[in-house]
N, C-alpha and C positions, 0 to 999 in steps of 0.2 A: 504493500500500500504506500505510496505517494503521500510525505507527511504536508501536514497541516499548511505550518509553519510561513514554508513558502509559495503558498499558493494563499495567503489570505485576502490579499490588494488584487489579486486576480479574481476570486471568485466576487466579491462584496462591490468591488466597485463597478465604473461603467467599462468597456471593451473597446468603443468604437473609436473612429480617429481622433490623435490629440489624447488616448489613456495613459500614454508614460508620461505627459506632460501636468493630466492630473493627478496621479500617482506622485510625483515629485511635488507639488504645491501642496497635497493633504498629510505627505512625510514633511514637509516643512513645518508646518503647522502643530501637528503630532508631537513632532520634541522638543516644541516652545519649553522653556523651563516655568514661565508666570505664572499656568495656573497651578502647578505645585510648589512654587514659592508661594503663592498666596493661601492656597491648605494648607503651606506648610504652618504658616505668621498666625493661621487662626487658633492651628490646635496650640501654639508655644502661647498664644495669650489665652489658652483658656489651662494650659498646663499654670500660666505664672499666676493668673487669678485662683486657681485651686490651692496653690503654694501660700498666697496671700490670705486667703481663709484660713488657713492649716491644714489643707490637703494635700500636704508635698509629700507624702508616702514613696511618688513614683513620677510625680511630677518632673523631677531632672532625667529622669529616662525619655520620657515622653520628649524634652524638651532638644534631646539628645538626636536621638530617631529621627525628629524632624529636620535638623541641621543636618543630621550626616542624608539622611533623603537628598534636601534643597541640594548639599554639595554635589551630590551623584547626579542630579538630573543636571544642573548647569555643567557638567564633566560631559554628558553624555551629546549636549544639543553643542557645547563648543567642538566635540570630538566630529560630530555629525556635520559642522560648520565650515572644520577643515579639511574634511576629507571629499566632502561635496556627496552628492547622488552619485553621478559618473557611474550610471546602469546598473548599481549594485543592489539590484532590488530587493531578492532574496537577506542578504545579509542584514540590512537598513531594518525590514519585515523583523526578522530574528529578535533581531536588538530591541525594537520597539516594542513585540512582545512579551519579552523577559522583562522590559522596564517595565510595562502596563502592570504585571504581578506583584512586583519586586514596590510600586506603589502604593498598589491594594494591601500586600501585608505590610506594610510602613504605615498606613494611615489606619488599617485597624489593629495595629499592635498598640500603637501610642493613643488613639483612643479608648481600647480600651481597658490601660494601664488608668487613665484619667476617671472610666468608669466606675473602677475597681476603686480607688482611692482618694478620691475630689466627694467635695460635699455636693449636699443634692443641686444648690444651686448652679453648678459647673456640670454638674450630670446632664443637668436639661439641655444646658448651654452647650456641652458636648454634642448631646443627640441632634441636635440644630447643624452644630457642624459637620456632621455627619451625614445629612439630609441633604445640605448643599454641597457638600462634595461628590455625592451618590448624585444630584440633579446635574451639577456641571459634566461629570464622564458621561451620563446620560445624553445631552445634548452633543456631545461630539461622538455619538457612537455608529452614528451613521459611517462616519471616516473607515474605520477599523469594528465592526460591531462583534466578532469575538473577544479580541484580548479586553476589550473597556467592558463586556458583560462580565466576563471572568474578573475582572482587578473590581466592577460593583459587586459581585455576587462575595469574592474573599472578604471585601470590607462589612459588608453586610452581616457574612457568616460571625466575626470575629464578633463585632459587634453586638451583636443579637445576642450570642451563645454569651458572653460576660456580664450582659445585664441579665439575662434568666439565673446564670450562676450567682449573681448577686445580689438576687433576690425581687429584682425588678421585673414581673411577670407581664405587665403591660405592655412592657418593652416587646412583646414576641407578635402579636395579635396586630399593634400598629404598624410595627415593622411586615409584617406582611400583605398588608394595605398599600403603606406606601408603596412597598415594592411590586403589587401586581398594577397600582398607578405607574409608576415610572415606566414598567415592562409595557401597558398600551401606548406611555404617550412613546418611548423608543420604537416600537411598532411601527408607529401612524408615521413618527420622522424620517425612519430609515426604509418606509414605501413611501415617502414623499421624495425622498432622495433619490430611489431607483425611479419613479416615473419623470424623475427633473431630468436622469442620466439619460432613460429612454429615451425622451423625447429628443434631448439635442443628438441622441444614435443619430433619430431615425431623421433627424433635420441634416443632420451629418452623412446620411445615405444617398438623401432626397436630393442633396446639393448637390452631389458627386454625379449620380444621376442626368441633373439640367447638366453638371460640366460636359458630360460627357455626349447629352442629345446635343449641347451647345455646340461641342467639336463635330459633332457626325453631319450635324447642318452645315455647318462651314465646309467640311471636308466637301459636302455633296451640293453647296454654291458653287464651291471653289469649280469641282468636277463639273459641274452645268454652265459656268466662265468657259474652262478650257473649250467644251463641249461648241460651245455657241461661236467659238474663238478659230475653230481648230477643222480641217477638211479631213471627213471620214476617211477618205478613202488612203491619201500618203500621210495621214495623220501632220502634215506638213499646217501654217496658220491656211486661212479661209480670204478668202475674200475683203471677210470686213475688219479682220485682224488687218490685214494687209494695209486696209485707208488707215487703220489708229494710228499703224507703228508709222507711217508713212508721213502722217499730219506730225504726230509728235516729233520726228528727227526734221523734217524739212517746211515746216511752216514758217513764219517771219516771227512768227509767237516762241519759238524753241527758242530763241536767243542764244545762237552760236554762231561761230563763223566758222567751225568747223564742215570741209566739203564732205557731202551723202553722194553716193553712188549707189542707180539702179540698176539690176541687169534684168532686162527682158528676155525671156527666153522660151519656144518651143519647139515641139517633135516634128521634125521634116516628113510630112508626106503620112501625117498621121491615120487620116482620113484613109485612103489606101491599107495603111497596115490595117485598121480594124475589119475592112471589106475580107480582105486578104486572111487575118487569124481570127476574126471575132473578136466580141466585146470583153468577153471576159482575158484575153491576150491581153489585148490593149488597157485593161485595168490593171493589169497586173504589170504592165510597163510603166504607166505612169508610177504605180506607187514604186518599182524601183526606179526612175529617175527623182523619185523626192526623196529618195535613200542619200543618192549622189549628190542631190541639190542638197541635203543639209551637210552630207560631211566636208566641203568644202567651205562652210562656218568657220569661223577664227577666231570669234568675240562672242559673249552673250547679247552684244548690241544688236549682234545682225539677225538679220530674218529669212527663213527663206518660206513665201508662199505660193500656193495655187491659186489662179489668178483668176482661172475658170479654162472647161475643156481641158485641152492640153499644152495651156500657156502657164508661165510657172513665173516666178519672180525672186527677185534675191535683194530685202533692202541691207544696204552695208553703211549705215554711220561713220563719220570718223574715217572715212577711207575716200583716197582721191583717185584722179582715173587711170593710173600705171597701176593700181596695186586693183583697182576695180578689173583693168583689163588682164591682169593674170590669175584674178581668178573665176575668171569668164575662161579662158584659153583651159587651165586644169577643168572645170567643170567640162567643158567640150570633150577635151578629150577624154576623163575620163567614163562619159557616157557611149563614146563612140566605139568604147574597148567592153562594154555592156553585154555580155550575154543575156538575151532574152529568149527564157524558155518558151516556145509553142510546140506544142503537142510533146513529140519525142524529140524533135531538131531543137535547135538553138539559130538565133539569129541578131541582128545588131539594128539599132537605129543609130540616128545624129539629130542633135539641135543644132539652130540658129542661135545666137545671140547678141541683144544689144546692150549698150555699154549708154547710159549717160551719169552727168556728173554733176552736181548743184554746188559750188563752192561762195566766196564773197569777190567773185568777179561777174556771175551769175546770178540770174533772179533764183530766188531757194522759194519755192513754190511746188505744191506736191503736182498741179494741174502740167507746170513747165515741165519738170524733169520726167511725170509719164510721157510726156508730148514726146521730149527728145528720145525716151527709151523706145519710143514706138516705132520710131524712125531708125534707131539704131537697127531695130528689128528687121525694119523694111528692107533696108541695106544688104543684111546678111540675108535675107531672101533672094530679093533680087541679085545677088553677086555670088549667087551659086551653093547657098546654103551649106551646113555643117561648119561656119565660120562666125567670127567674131567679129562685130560690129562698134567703132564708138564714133557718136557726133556730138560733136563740141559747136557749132553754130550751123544754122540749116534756114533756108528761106521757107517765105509761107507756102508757096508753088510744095513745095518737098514734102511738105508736113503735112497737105491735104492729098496732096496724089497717097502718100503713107496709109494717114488713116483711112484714107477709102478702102487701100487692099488692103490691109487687114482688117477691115471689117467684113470684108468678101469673100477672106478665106478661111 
């Protein structure tokens, strides 16, 4: 069997979050020395008032007991001071146990030495102190409710059993009144204590609970952002991701001077392959060119989206048009070097691409820099496609003949 001992702050107290933290504040409290320095002070002035009648029989015993007590408990709470809690639950448990006894028979040995040998007016005055030292461990029994029932029930025993011996037969019939009072109102405290513990459990459950529907909503916002953010199929951003990141790097509102470069870019003759493998070929192409389209990424700045169809887009912040145009040229190639699985074969596509570039010699406008990416586009169309394209100034002639074809192809 599993002794007592160290399981009492276990079973009595509350369990839930924050219990070693209660456990530490109600062992603080526990080996205050005060309230047995003040039982001490009461029984020595009712020992030195029995001396003062002429009942010092035993009154320096009494008076004795109580000093060497007060000593032992301010020994025990500065012992307890210095060494701190620092987890030692069990031991702390121990010690405050043995003190709770080592109490009880201190305060009813010297009472009732005092019983035994104080005139009657210190007898009553005794049994009074006696009353409220049994009501004080009563009120803190909640904390600890075996050792403080056992140190009531020693003092009591002591006491009771010296006045019947001394002829005081009253003494037995009250004393058991009192004490089946004190035994309800300790009842009524220490289930007002457990339902006080309960309740902040089950507040302490209920929270954790919201914390935790609170993370799973967030988590499942977050995932309905990406969602609404993000193209099914290359898992690559979407569309409207693509306007956000596009406005935020290259609007006149970002306030930078740093140059953006966009790359346009799509699959030569796309239209054909799907005729030629079917759709689901051609799905399974783009999503591996949005494999290729992001590991050619350099920064978390940059972006790479689907633009729609089989036009794809690369925005690069902070990047000007030499290091724009090299990794336009790596993207080409290496898509061009692509295995794409149809059926049991394998076969190869190529993109186009255009290069443009918004710096502070340029208007930085997201409408400008797609105008010039589109033309870059054009360019590597019309110049024989699987090539790289960059325009750095272009007349309007250029720009609408552009967008016309590719909006017709």
């Amino acid at each position: 069997m599993k002794p007592i001992w160290p399981n009492l702050f276990q079973i009595t107290l509350y369990n839930g979050p924050g219990a070693q933290q209660l456990i530490r504040r109600m062992l603080d409290d526990l080996f205050l020395p005060w309230p047995h320095i003040i039982a001490g002070l009461a029984i020595i002035i009712c020992a030195a008032y029995s001396a003062w009648l002429g009942g010092d029989r035993f009154a320096t015993e009494a008076i004795a007991i109580m000093i060497v007590h007060m000593s032992y408990r301010i020994a025990i709470h500065r012992h307890y001071l210095s060494y701190g809690y620092a987890d030692r639950e069990r031991y702390w448990t121990r010690l405050f146990f043995a003190s709770a006894l080592i109490s009880g028979l201190a305060w009813g040995t010297s009472l009732s030495l005092l019983i035994v040998s104080a005139p009657n007016e210190v007898k009553y005055l005794t049994l009074t102190v006696a009353c409220v030292i049994i009501q004080s461990a009563t009120a803190r029994a909640f904390m600890a409710p075996l050792p403080l029932i056992l140190q009531t029930l020693l003092l009591v025993i002591m006491v009771v059993s010296t006045s019947v011996w001394n002829g005081d037969w009253i003494v037995a019939p009250a004393a058991v009144l009192f004490i089946a009072f004190q035994a309800g109102h300790m009842r009524h405290l220490i289930a007002m204590r457990f339902r006080e513990w309960q309740a902040q459990k089950d507040k302490d459950h209920l929270v954790a609970r919201l914390a935790k529907a609170n993370d799973d909503l967030s988590e499942a916002n977050e995932a309905l952002r990406k969602a609404a953010l993000t193209d099914g199929l290359t898992g690559l951003a979407n569309r409207r991701a693509f306007d956000l990141h596009l406005e935020l790097h290259c609007s006149p509102e970002a306030g930078t001077s740093e140059p953006v470069s966009l790359i346009f870019f799509d699959v030569d003759r796309f239209k054909s392959f799907n005729d030629t493998h079917g759709h689901q070929a051609g799905d399974h192409c783009l999503e591996l060119i949005g494999h290729c389209a992001r590991s050619v990424l350099t920064s978390t700045w940059q972006m790479a989206a689907r633009y729609g169809g089989e036009e794809f887009a690369l925005i690069l912040p902070m990047t000007g048009a030499d290091e724009a145009r090299r990794i336009a040229e790596a993207l080409r190639e290496k898509v061009s070097h692509l295995p794409i699985p149809v059926g049991a074969e394998e076969t190869h596509v190529t993109i186009s691409l255009g290069v443009a570039t918004a710096d502070k010699l340029t208007a930085a406008t997201p409408s400008a820099l797609l105008t010039h990416a589109d033309l870059a586009l054009y360019r590597a169309k019309q110049r024989g496609r699987n090539r790289v394209e960059v325009v750095e100034t272009a007349s309007e002639t250029e720009i609408h003949d552009a967008l016309r074809y590719l909006r017709t192809t």
